[in-house]
N, C-alpha and C positions, 0 to 999 in steps of 0.2 A: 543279425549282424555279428561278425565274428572280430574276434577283442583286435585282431589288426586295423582293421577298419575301424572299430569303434575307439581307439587311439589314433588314429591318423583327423577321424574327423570331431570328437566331443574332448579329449584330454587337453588340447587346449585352451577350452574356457575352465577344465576344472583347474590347471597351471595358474592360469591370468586371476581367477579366484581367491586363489590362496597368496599368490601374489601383493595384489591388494588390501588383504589384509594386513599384511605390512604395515600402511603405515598407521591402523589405528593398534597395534597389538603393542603391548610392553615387554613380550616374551619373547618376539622374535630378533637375534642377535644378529645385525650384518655389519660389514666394514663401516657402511657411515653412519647406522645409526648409534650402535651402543660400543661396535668393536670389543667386547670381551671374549677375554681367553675361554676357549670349549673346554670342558669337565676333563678331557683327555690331558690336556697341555696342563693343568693343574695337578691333577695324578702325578702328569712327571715327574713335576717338583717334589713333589710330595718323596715320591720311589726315590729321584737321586738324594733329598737329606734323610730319608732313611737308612740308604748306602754309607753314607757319609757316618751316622749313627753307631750305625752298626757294618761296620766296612767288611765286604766279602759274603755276607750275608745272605742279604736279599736281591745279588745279582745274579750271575751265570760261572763267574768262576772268583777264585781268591785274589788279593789282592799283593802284589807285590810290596814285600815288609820295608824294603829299602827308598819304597817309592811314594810311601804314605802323605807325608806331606805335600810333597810336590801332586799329588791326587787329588786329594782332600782340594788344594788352592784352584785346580784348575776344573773343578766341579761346584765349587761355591760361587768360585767367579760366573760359569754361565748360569747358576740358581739366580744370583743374585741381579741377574739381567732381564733375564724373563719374567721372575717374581715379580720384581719392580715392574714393570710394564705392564701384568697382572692386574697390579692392584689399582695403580694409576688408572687402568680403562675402570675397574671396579668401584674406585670415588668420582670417577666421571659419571659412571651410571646412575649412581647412590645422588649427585647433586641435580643431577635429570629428576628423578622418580620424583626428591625431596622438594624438587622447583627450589633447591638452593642458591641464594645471593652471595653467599659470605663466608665460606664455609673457608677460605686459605689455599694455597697453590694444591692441586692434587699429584703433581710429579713430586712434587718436595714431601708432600704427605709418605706417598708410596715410599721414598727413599730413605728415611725415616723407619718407617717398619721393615723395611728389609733389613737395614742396619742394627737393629734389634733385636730384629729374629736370632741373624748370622749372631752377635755379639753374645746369646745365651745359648746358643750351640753349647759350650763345655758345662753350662750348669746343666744342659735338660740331656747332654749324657752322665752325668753321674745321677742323676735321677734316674734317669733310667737302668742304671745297672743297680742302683736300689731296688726297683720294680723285677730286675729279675732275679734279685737275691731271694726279696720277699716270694716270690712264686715258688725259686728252689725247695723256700725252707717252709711253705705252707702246703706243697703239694707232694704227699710219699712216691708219685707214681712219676717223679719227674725224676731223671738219670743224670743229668749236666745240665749247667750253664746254656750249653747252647742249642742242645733240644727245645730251651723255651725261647729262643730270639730267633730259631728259624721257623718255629712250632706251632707256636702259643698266640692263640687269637687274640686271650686278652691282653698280651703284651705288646701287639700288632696294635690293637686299640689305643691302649693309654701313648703309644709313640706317634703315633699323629695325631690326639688328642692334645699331648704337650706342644708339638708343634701349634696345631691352628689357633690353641690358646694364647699363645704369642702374639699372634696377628690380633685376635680378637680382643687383647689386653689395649692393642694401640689401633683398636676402632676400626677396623679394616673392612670393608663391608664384603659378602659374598661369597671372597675367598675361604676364610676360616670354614662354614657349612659347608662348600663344595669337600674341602678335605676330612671334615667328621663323617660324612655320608659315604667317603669311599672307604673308609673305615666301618662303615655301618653296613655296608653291600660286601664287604670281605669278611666280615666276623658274624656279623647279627650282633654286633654289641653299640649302641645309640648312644654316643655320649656327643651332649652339646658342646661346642667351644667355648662356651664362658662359664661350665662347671670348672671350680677350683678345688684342686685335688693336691692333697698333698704325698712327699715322697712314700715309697717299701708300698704302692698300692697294688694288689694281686687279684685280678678276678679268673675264678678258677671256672674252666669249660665257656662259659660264657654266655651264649647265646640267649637273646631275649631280655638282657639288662638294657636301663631303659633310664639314664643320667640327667635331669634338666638342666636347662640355663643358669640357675642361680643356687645350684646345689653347692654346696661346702664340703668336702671330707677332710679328714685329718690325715695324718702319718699314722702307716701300719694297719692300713683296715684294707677287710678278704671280704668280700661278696661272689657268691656263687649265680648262677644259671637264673636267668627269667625274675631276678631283682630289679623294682622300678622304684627311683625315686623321683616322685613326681608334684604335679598339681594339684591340688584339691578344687581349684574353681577358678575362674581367669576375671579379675576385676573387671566391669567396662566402663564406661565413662558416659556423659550424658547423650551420645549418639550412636550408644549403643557397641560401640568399636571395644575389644580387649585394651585395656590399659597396662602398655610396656613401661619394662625400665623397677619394676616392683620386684621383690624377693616374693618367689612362688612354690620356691623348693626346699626339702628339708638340708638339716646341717649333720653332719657325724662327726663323732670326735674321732679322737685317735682310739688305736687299737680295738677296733670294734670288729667283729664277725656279722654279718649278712646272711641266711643260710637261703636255700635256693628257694623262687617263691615269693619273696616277700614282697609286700607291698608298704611303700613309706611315701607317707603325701604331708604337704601344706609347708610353708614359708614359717611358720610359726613353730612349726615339729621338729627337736633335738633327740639326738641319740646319744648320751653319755659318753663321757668314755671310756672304752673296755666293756662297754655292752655288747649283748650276745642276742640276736634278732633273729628266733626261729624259722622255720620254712611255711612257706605260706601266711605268715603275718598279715593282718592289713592292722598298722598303724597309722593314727592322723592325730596323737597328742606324745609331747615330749615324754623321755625316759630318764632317769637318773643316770649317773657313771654307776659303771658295774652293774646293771640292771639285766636281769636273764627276763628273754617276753617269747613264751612259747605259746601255742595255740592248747588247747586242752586235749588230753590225749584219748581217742576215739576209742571205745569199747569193742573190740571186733566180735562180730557172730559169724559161727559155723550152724550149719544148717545141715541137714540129712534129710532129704526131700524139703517137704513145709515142716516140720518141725528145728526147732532150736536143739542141739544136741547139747547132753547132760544133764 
């Protein structure tokens, strides 16, 4: 049988199959079941307040200086339309999955966190132009200001990290992950939306840090390349299910160094601060301020054939 034929006569039961799966699946999104916004339309938003952010930037050409505000209003206005609509389908879902009663209007919710969002726009840009001070002044191989805002992966990260964090702060189901994850697919740098991070935060090259949920850091702390701070074990409850809603990750203080490598686990594990956390660490108990934690330094051999030289 050749695939024209064998699509004219069998591809319609495997259609009608998958079909049907519909209505027992919880994953698949259509107009009447769940109506959520596709990963793309969230991106959007995402790209237009990053524009916004950082204006001329991350589009296609600069921005007219005389025309800024009038910009900025009439690109917040259509965020603030679509967002909204967003999240509303996204506490619709959220009260589906939950089998929630009571949970309070979901348009009013959603409109709510859009208005919140928009309303810390000016703080999470001067945080951010902290973040790319702290890069300038942590990294020698960095030349201006704006080589790291068009550049800089980790600074692509922590600006939609601040964004989703927002959402996330005011309960938003869905949305906030779908925006850490296109952050996560753009850099390789995993930071969850409910890690709370404070301003001058610099991660240099990036790739392979790995941020959880209920991590803390301070002001003024560098972490390099392939730094997790993570889990040590995930509580479960008496049916055996992970028990949410608990601190699972470590805290940092301020001014702390990361060097690349390291591994930092558990809910219960503090980093001082002004400590200095060598490469390839694995910590899983608290450190003092100002505490230097390196790994012990490896004895290297030369060899000349099988023998040890000297």
């Amino acid at each position: 049988m050749h695939l024209n034929e064998w699509m004219d006569q069998s591809l319609p039961k495997v259609v009608r199959g998958i079909a049907g799966a519909i209505n027992c699946c919880r994953t698949a999104n259509t107009e009447k079941r769940f109506n959520l916004a596709g990963q793309k339309a969230v991106h959007a938003v995402v790209d237009a307040l990053l524009g916004v952010l950082f204006p001329g930037c991350h589009g296609e050409q600069p921005l007219l200086e005389n025309r800024l505000e009038l910009t900025f209003n009439i690109q917040l206005r259509s965020v603030a339309v679509a967002l909204a609509e967003q999240i509303e389908h996204a506490f619709r879902y959220q009260c589906e999955f939950e089998q929630c009663r009571n949970c309070g209007d979901c348009r009013r919710q959603a409109e709510e966190a859009v208005m919140g969002l928009l309303e810390a726009l000016p703080d999470l840009s001067r945080a951010l132009q902290r973040d790319v001070q702290a890069a300038y002044d942590g990294d020698p191989a960095a030349k201006s200001h704006m080589e790291i805002v068009m550049s800089y992966p980790g600074l692509h990260a922590i600006a939609i990290h601040r964004l989703a964090h927002q959402l996330y702060l005011r309960e938003v189901p869905l949305i906030p992950r779908v925006m850490s994850e296109l952050a996560h697919s753009r850099t390789g740098i995993d930071i969850h939306p409910g890690a709370r991070i404070g301003e001058a935060f610099f991660i240099d090259h990036g790739t392979g840090v790995v941020i959880g949920e209920t991590c803390i850091i301070g002001e003024n702390v560098k972490i390099y390349q392939g730094v997790t701070l993570g889990a040590l074990s995930f509580p479960k409850d008496e049916h055996g299910n992970p028990i949410k809603g608990i601190k699972r990750h470590p805290e940092v203080g301020d001014n702390v160094t990361i060097y690349a490598g390291a591994t930092i686990l558990g809910g219960d594990t503090r980093v001082g601060a002004g400590a200095v956390i060598g490469a390839n660490v694995w910590l899983t108990h608290s450190v003092p301020d100002n505490a230097k934690v390196y790994n012990q330094q490896p004895k290297p051999l030369s060899r000349a054939g099988d023998k040890p030289a000297g």
